[in-house]
C-alpha positions in Angstrom: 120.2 45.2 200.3 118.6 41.6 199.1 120.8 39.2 197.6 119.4 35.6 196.6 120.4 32.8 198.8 119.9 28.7 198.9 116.3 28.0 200.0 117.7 24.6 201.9 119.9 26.4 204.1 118.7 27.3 207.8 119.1 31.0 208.8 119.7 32.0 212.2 116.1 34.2 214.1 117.8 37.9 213.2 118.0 37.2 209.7 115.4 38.2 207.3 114.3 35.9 204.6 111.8 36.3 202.1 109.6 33.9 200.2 110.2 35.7 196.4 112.2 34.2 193.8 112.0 36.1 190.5 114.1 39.2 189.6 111.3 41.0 189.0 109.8 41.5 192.7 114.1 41.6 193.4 113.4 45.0 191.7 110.5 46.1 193.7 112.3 45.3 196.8 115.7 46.7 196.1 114.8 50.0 194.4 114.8 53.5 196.2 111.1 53.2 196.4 110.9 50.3 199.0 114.4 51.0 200.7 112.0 54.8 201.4 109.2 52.7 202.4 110.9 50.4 204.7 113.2 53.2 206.2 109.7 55.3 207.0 107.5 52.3 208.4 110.5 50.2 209.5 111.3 50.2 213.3 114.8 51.6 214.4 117.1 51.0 216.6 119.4 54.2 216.9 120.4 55.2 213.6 120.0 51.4 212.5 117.0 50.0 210.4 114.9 46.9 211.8 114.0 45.3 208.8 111.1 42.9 209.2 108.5 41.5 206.6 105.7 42.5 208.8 106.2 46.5 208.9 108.3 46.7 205.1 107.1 44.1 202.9 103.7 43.2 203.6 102.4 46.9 203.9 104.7 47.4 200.8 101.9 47.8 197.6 104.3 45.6 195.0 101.9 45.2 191.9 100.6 42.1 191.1 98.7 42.7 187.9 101.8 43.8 185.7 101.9 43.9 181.8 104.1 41.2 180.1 106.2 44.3 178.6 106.5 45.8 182.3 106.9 42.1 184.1 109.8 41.6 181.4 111.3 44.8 181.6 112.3 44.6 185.6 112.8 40.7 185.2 115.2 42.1 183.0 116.7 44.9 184.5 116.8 43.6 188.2 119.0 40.3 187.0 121.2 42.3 185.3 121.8 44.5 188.4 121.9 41.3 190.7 124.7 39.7 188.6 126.5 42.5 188.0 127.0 43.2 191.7 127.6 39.8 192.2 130.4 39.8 189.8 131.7 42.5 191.2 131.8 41.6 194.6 133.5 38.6 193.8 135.8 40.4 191.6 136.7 43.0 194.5 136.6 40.3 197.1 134.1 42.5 199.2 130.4 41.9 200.8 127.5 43.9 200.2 128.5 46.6 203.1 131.8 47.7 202.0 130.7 47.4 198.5 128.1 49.7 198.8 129.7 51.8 200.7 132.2 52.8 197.7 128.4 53.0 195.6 127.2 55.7 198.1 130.7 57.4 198.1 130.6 61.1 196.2 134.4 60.3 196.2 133.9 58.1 193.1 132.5 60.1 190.5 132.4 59.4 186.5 134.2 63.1 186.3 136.9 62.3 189.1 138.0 60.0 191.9 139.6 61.3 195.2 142.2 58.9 195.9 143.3 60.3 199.3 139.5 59.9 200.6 140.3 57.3 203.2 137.7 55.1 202.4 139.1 54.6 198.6 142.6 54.7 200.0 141.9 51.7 202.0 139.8 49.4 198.7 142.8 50.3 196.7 145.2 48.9 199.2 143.0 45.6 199.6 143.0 45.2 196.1 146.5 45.9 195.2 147.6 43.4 198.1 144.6 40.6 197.5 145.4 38.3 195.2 143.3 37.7 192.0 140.8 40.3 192.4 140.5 43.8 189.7 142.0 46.4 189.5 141.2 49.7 191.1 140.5 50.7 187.3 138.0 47.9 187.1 136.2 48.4 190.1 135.8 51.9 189.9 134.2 51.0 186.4 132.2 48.5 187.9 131.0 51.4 190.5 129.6 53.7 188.3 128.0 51.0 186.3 125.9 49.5 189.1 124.8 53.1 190.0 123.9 53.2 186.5 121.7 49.4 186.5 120.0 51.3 190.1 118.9 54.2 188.3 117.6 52.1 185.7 115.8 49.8 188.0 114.1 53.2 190.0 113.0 54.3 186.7 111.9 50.8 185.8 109.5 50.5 188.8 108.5 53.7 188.6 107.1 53.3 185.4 105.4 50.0 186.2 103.9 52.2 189.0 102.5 54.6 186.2 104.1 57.7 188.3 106.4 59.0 185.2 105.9 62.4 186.2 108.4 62.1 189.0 111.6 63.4 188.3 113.7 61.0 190.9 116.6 63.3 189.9 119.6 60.3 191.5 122.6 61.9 192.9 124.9 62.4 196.0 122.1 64.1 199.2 122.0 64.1 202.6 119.3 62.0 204.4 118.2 62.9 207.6 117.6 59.6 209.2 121.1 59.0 209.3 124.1 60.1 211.8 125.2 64.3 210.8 128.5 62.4 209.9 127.3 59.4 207.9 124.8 61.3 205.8 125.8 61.6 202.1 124.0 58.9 199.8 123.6 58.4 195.8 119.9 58.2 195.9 116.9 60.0 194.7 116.0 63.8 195.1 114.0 64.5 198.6 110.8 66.3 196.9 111.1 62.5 194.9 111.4 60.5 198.1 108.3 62.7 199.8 106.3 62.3 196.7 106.9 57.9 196.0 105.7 58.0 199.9 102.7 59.6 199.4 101.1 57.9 196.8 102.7 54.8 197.7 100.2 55.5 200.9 97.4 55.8 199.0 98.0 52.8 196.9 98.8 50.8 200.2 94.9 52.3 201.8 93.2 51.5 198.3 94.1 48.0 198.3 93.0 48.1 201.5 89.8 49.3 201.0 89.2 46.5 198.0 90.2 43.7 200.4 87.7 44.9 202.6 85.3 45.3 200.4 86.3 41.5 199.0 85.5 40.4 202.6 89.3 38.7 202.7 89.6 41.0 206.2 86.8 38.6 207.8 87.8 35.3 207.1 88.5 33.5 210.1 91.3 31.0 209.7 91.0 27.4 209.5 92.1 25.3 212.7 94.3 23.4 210.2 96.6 25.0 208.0 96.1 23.2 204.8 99.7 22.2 203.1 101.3 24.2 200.4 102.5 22.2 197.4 106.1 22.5 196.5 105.6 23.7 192.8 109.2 25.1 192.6 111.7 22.6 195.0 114.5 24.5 193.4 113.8 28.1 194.1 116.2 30.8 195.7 114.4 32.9 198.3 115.4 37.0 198.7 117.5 37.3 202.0 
């Protein structure tokens, strides 16, 4: 999950920053499509992802050449999601992990919610006993609403991608990267996952190939790195 963080704090070596600042390449990198991307290209470490910008972000073909309709539609949609879940969060008193793992629970549905599930049983109880946070009403609200916002955003970069012929069909399925017990995820149908990852692939290989052809694969680097001119001093960076 990316969040946007303060670009003059220091992170410690394990934790993964990335130089992007605008909502809209926050909705590349949080949709289905990348978390796919990063989950097949990604390193592992037992049932774990090793997230690192090398192997899911810089292979990762996020478009550059975007129409203004299609730059302002996920600028649009991926700061709405963002605040959203950061109002919730702060509303529930809960990080990203336990909050999502309520969003991935098919415990929580719009039609009905199963209170003895232990997992809802247990962000009732912190609610009811945490002072100033929502009510269980609210957050289950809040739930289905940021599922909602991701669907939107999937469909939103999809369509920038030009692939509207994919039927993501979002709902609860079992992925088989992760443990037999831990399995059960609100995400996109598997024939949709297979598909993104294919042409994603060839998108990734046809850049590629106009690099090469470009001649920016032959370059050899200057013995000085020239200095970068701070054009944006006060701009978040995607952790």
């Amino acid at each position: 999950m990316s969040v946007f963080v303060d670009n003059e704090f220091v992170y410690g070596v394990t934790t993964n920053v990335v130089a992007r600042y605008t909502f809209c390449e926050f909705a590349f990198l949080q949709s289905s499509l990348h978390e796919y991307w990063a989950w097949k290209y990604g390193s592992t470490m037992r049932f774990a992802i090793r997230y690192t910008n090398g192997d899911c972000i810089d292979t990762f073909p996020i478009l550059e050449n975007l129409t203004s309709q299609q730059e302002q539609q996920l600028e649009s949609i991926g700061e709405a999601y963002h605040e959203h879940r950061r109002q919730l969060m702060l509303g529930m008193q809960l990080g990203l992990t336990k909050t999502y793992n309520l969003f991935h629970s098919n415990a929580i549905t719009a039609q009905a919610v199963n209170e003895k599930d232990n997992q809802v049983a247990a962000r009732r109880k912190h609610l009811e006993k945490t002072p100033n946070t929502i009510s269980f009403n609210e957050a289950i609200q809040g739930i289905l609403k940021l599922r909602e916002l991701h669907v939107q955003m999937d469909e939103a970069v999809l369509d920038a991608y030009g692939w509207n012929d994919i039927a993501l069909r979002h709902d609860f399925y079992e992925v088989d990267y992760l443990p037999e017990n831990d399995r059960i995820r609100f995400t996109i149908h598997s024939d949709a996952r297979k598909e993104v990852l294919k042409r994603l692939l060839d998108l990734n290989q046809k850049i590629h190939e106009e690099e090469m052809a470009a001649g920016l694969w032959n370059k050899k680097p200057s013995a000085k790195p020239k200095k970068s001119k701070d054009t944006n001093p006060d701009q978040t960076q995607l952790l």
